[in-house]
Each structure stands twice: as structure tokens, then as C-alpha cells.
C-alpha positions, 0 to 999 in steps of 0.5 A: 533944743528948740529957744525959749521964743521958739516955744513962745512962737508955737505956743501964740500959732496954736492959741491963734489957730484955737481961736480961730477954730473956736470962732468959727465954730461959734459961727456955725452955731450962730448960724444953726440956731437962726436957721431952727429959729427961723424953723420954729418961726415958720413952723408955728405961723404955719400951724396958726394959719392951718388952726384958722383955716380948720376952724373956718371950715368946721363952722361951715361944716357943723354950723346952722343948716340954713347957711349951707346949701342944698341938693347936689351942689351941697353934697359936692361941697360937704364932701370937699370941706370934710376933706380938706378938714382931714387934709389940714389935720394931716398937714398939723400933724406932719408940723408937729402940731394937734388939730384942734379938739372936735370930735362932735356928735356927728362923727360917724361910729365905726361900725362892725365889718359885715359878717358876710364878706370873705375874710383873707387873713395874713398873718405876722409872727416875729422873726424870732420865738426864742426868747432872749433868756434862751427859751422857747417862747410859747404862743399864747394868743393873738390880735386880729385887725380887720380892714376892709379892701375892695379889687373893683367890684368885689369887697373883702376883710384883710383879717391880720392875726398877730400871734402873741408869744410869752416866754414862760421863764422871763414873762417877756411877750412878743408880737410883730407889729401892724404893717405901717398905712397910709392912714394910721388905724384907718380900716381901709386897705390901700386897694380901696382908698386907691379905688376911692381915689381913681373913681372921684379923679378918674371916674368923675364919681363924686363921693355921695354916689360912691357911698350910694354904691358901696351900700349897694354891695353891703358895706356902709360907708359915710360920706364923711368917711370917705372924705376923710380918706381922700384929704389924708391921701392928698396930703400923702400924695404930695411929694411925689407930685412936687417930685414929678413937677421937678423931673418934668422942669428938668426937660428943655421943652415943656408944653402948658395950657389952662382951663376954667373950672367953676368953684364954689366957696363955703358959705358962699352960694355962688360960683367963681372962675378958677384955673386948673393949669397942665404942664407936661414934656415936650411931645418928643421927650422920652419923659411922659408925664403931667402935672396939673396945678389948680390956681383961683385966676388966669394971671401970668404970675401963676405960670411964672411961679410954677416954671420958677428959674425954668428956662427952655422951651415953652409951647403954648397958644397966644395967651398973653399971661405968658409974655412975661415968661419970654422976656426972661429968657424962655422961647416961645413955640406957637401952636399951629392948631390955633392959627388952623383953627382961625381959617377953618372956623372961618371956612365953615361960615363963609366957604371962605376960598382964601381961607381954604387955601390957608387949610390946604397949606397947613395941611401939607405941614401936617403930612410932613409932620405925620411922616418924622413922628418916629424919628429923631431929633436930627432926622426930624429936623433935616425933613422939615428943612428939605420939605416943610420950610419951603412950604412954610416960606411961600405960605408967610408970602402968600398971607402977606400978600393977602393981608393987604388986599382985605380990609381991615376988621373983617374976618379974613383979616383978623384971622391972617394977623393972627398968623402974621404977628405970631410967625416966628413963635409958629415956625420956630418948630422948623429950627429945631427937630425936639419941637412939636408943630403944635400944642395938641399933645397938652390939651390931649392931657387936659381933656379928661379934666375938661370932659369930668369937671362937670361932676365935681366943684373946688371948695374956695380954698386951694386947698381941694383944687391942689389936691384934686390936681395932685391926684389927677397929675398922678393917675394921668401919669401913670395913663400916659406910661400904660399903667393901670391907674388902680393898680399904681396908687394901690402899690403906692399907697402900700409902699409910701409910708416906709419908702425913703424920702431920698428915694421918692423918684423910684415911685413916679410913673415913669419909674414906677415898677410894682413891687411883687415885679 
């Protein structure tokens, strides 16, 4: 039999280790109830500012004509504040919180489909019509919801019947439920919000003549409506870009530039400079996507921001925001074009022969470089070794004896230094078979937007810009794997309302597969 000061003993290490379970426990809970403070914390300063934002907005929107613009510019602008209105009331609604009351006298009713179109019905029944008495249940009726859908150049009405089924001995009813949509009671398919979506991001076609040619074919839909449509849609799209901005900076070279877009705040009847910024894997990568982030200036701090801890390689021109990111550990890689671009520029001014020799150099690198695009890495990089490095070796000689034999200030000059001070960034590709010769495979992704922004403004808010960049970062996406845009954001559109957080990836471009596949 165990001692008297045995049991003590035993009795003291189990209330010991009691306490210190308890203890520990208590930390947990300490610890949980200042995270869901801190939650509740950000949740409402959230829903504060989101309030403000709206109500900014919806004054502009609904208040005097006087202060609003005219013509096309004052269409552009309503179409982008209706839909931020819709984006910011979505975004309240995710936070657990109700947009303000507003519905005015300028809301647009919902009119009847127009009797014309073509009907498709779907139908959804229960799975089961045995009532849980053990009865058969009967069918006693049925709902129809019409929404409209649209395959380009064609409007349709999805009519879906869902029959309803009594069991006569309990009075218990059934009926299958309504698929789950995008928009909740909304009469668009996700075929018509996708072509909505792909001709404003694609097409460049602004919603006012969207709406002139759906009324062309029939069907009526207010500008307003559409908007609507659009800000909800961005806000769904989001976390599949946040997704793909995360897959993109998991690759050690990633490509960036930058291009001015004109924005035009409400209330405000000028126009400022904004910056919508592309991001994109390295040409060489298996990855092929873009992400474009739209910010209200050209600091470095905003690329600083989007890249976060990123470390790798970043290809980019000699833009001086990005020196910030080199001092923390990113490498920079020059672009070759750039540095081209300077001789030949000066070429077709002056028929410049130093200059055209610097052309007929480059060149050559170029050739090297058309004949390793099919290769690999490691065969890419003993080509250059063998060929392009002695070509590029007795180029940099070749400048710096120049260099000093021109005057400082002239156009020969400005045109060697730029080459000269930027060297290792420009040759840095030779070490290294992953990295591209220049940044051509960026501004290739950047054109459409550059060649579109003509036909379309920013509200002043971010809030338009960002979701116009989720948008195009998505149908550019799709583009660069070979998917048809419509077909893509149509699947999705479809699929996102039950497809799993945990599983957003299977949704990105590069995964995306179609679901009847």
C-alpha cells in the first residue's frame, strides 16, 4: 500500500498539472476573445467607412443635375459610381452588415421579360417524392423563375420549373431549391453577366452602348442595372485574383511595368493621372498569367506593396520607383528593348552610324535569343554563354570606348550612358537561362489595356480601378492559356457561389478546366 505522503505527493502533481491546464486554457480564451475583438474591431471601422464611401457616392449619384457632367464622360462616370454603389453594398453584406436604406424613385422597375424570346426551361424536382410518413407525395403545382441569358449575339429566358409536391396524409410540401447565383434574385444567367463583363473589360464597350445594343435586339436593360451587375460580380471575382496574385509571386521571376490611366473623380470636372500596374511570370515560366493592380500614382511604394516579401527576380525598365526593391534583396534584370529603343530613336533622326552599329550588335543578341526560346533553362543558358556573352562583351567595350570620344549632352551620349549605367541589370539575363533579354513579354500583356483605356474612365475612388483590374487580370488570364474569355467567367460565374474557399485555385486560368469536361 502506497504511504500517506505518497498520496499527498500525487494529490499536489494532479492539482499542479490541473492548474496548469486550466491556466493554459484561460490563455487560449484570452487569446481567442481578443482576436474576435479585435475581428468585431475591424469589422465595424470597416462597415463605417464602407457607410461613408456609399453615401458619398449616392449624393453624387441622385443629387443636383447641375453638379454632374454631361454627354459621354457623364455617362462613363454614372455607370462607374452606380457600380461601386453595388460593389460597396455587396462588400457590407459579406461584413455582416446592411447597406443604408435607398431605394428612390429612380430605381428602375423590373420589367416582364419580352414574350418573344425563346424559352429553355430547366427543371428541378426533389430527389425523393416519398414523403417521410412513407407516402407518395403528389405533384400539386409549380414555380417558374425567368432569368435572362444571352450566348453572344442571341437572347434567351432560362425558365426554371420547380415542381411542388404535397403528401396528402401529412400536408408535408416539397420543392427543390433555386440554384445559388452570383447575384441573389437577379434575372441575369451567368452567361449574360459574363458577356456584360468580357465586352466592358474586353471589348472596351462602355455600359451606355451596351444597353443601346441590347435594346436593338429587344430586351431593355437600364444602365444602372448593368452596373449593378458589374460592382457585385467584381466583388465576387476578388478572391480568385487575390489568388492568382499569390500563385503569380510564388515564381522566382516576375516581369512589371506600368501605364497611366486618366481618372475622373465625382463631383470633380477634371481628370488626374492614375497608374494601372501589370504583374506577370517570367517569359520562360510554365505559370502564364497577369495580374493588373490599378493605384492613384507612380510611387514605388506601390509596387513595394504588391510584391510584399517576394524575393526573386524582377524584370523591369529603369524606372526609379523600383530601386527601393532592390535594396531589399530583389535582383534586377534590365530590358534590352529599352536600351535598343534609345539608338534607334536616335538612328531615325540623325542616321546616326554609331548608333546603327549599337542596332547591328544588339541585334545579333536577339538571333541568339530567337534560336534558345524552345529550350531549356540549362540549354538556353550554355547558348548564350558560348555565343551571346562574347557578343555582349565586346559591345560594353565598344560603348565605353565611344563614351569617350562624344560630348557630354548630346544624344549619342545620353543614349551610351544609359546602356553604360544599367549594364549589369541589362546582362544579367547571360547568368541565368530563366531570364528574358528584355520586358517585352509585360508590355505584350499590357497593350489591350493600353489600346482600350480610350473608351473608358476610373471613378475617383479605387474602388472602379481595382475592380476593373480584377476583371481584366482574369479575361487576360484566361487569353494567355487559350480560353475563350466568355466561355471562362460564364463557368465560373456558375460554379463560385458553392465552390469551396479552400479550393479557389481549381478556378484560376491556368487550372480552370469546364466543368461539363
Amino acid at each position: 500500500m502506497k504511504s500517506a505522503s505518497s498520496l499527498d505527493q500525487l494529490d499536489a502533481d494532479a492539482l499542479r498539472a490541473l492548474a496548469e491546464q486550466l491556466m493554459g486554457e484561460l490563455a487560449e480564451t484570452r487569446q481567442m476573445v481578443t482576436k474576435q475583438a479585435h475581428d468585431i474591431q475591424f469589422k465595424d471601422t470597416h462597415i463605417r467607412k464602407l457607410t461613408h464611401e456609399i453615401a458619398v457616392l449616392r449624393r453624387y449619384r441622385f443629387g443636383k443635375r447641375s453638379e454632374q457632367l454631361g454627354g459621354e464622360q457623364g455617362l462613363l462616370l454614372e455607370d462607374a459610381v452606380d457600380a461601386d454603389i453595388a460593389a460597396i453594398e455587396q462588400e457590407l453584406i459579406n461584413l455582416g452588415g446592411q447597406p443604408p436604406a435607398q431605394k428612390t424613385v429612380s430605381q428602375p422597375k423590373r420589367q416582364a421579360l419580352p414574350p418573344e424570346l425563346p424559352r429553355i426551361q430547366v427543371r428541378h424536382e426533389p430527389h425523393s417524392t416519398t414523403c417521410t410518413c412513407g407516402c407518395q407525395m403528389q405533384r400539386i403545382g409549380e414555380d417558374i423563375t425567368e432569368k435572362l441569358d444571352y450566348v453572344p449575339g442571341v437572347f434567351s429566358v432560362e425558365q426554371h420549373v420547380r415542381g411542388k409536391w404535397a403528401c396528402r396524409q401529412c400536408e408535408t410540401l416539397s420543392q427543390a431549391p433555386m440554384p445559388a447565383q452570383v447575384i441573389d434574385k437577379g434575372i441575369a444567367t451567368s452567361g449574360l453577366l459574363a458577356h456584360v463583363l468580357v465586352a466592358k473589360y474586353a471589348d472596351h464597350l462602355p455600359l451606355y452602348r451596351q444597353e443601346q445594343i441590347f435594346a436593338r435586339a429587344g430586351v431593355k436593360i437600364p444602365r444602372s442595372t448593368l452596373a449593378e451587375w458589374v460592382g457585385v460580380c467584381g466583388v465576387r471575382l476578388q478572391p480568385l485574383v487575390d489568388a492568382l496574385r499569390e500563385t503569380i509571386l510564388n515564381e522566382p521571376v516576375v516581369h512589371v511595368d506600368e501605364t497611366p490611366v486618366q481618372v475622373l473623380q465625382p463631383g470633380s470636372k477634371k481628370t488626374h493621372r492614375a497608374y494601372l500596374w501589370a504583374y506577370a511570370p517570367g517569359a520562360f515560366q510554365d505559370l502564364k498569367a497577369v495580374v493588373y493592380d490599378f493605384t492613384e500614382g507612380r510611387s514605388g511604394a506601390h509596387a513595394r506593396a504588391f510584391l510584399g516579401d517576394w524575393r526573386g527576380e524582377l524584370v523591369c525598365d529603369d524606372y526609379g520607383g523600383y530601386k527601393a526593391c532592390f535594396e531589399q534583396g530583389i535582383a534586377e534584370v534590365g530590358c534590352m528593348a529599352h536600351a535598343r529603343r534609345k539608338f534607334y530613336e536616335l538612328h531615325q533622326s540623325g542616321k546616326s552610324l554609331i548608333a546603327e552599329q549599337a542596332l547591328k550588335s544588339i541585334a545579333q543578341l536577339y538571333e541568339i535569343e530567337a534560336q534558345g526560346t524552345d529550350l531549356l533553362p540549362e540549354e538556353r543558358q550554355r547558348l548564350r554563354e558560348q555565343q551571346a556573352r562574347p557578343i555582349a562583351q565586346a559591345l560594353h567595350a565598344w560603348m565605353l570606348a565611344h563614351r569617350l570620344k562624344v560630348p557630354d549632352g548630346t544624344g549619342i551620349a545620353r543614349a551610351l550612358d544609359y546602356s553604360l549605367k544599367r549594364w549589369a541589370a541589362l546582362t544579367r539575363y547571360l547568368d541565368d537561362g530563366r531570364l528574358p533579354i528584355d520586358n517585352n513579354w509585360i508590355e505584350n500583356q499590357i497593350r489591350p489595356i493600353a489600346l482600350g483605356r480610350k473608351n473608358w474612365l476610373f471613378a475617383g475612388s479605387q474602388r472602379a480601378g481595382r475592380r476593373a483590374t480584377a476583371v481584366m487580370s482574369l479575361i487576360q488570364s484566361a487569353k494567355m492559356n487559350g480560353h475563350d474569355p466568355y466561355a471562362y467567367l460564364k463557368d465560373v460565374l456558375t460554379r463560385l457561389p458553392t465552390h469551396p474557399n479552400n479550393r479557389i485555385e481549381a478556378l484560376l486560368p491556368h487550372r480552370w478546366q469546364p466543368e461539363t469536361a
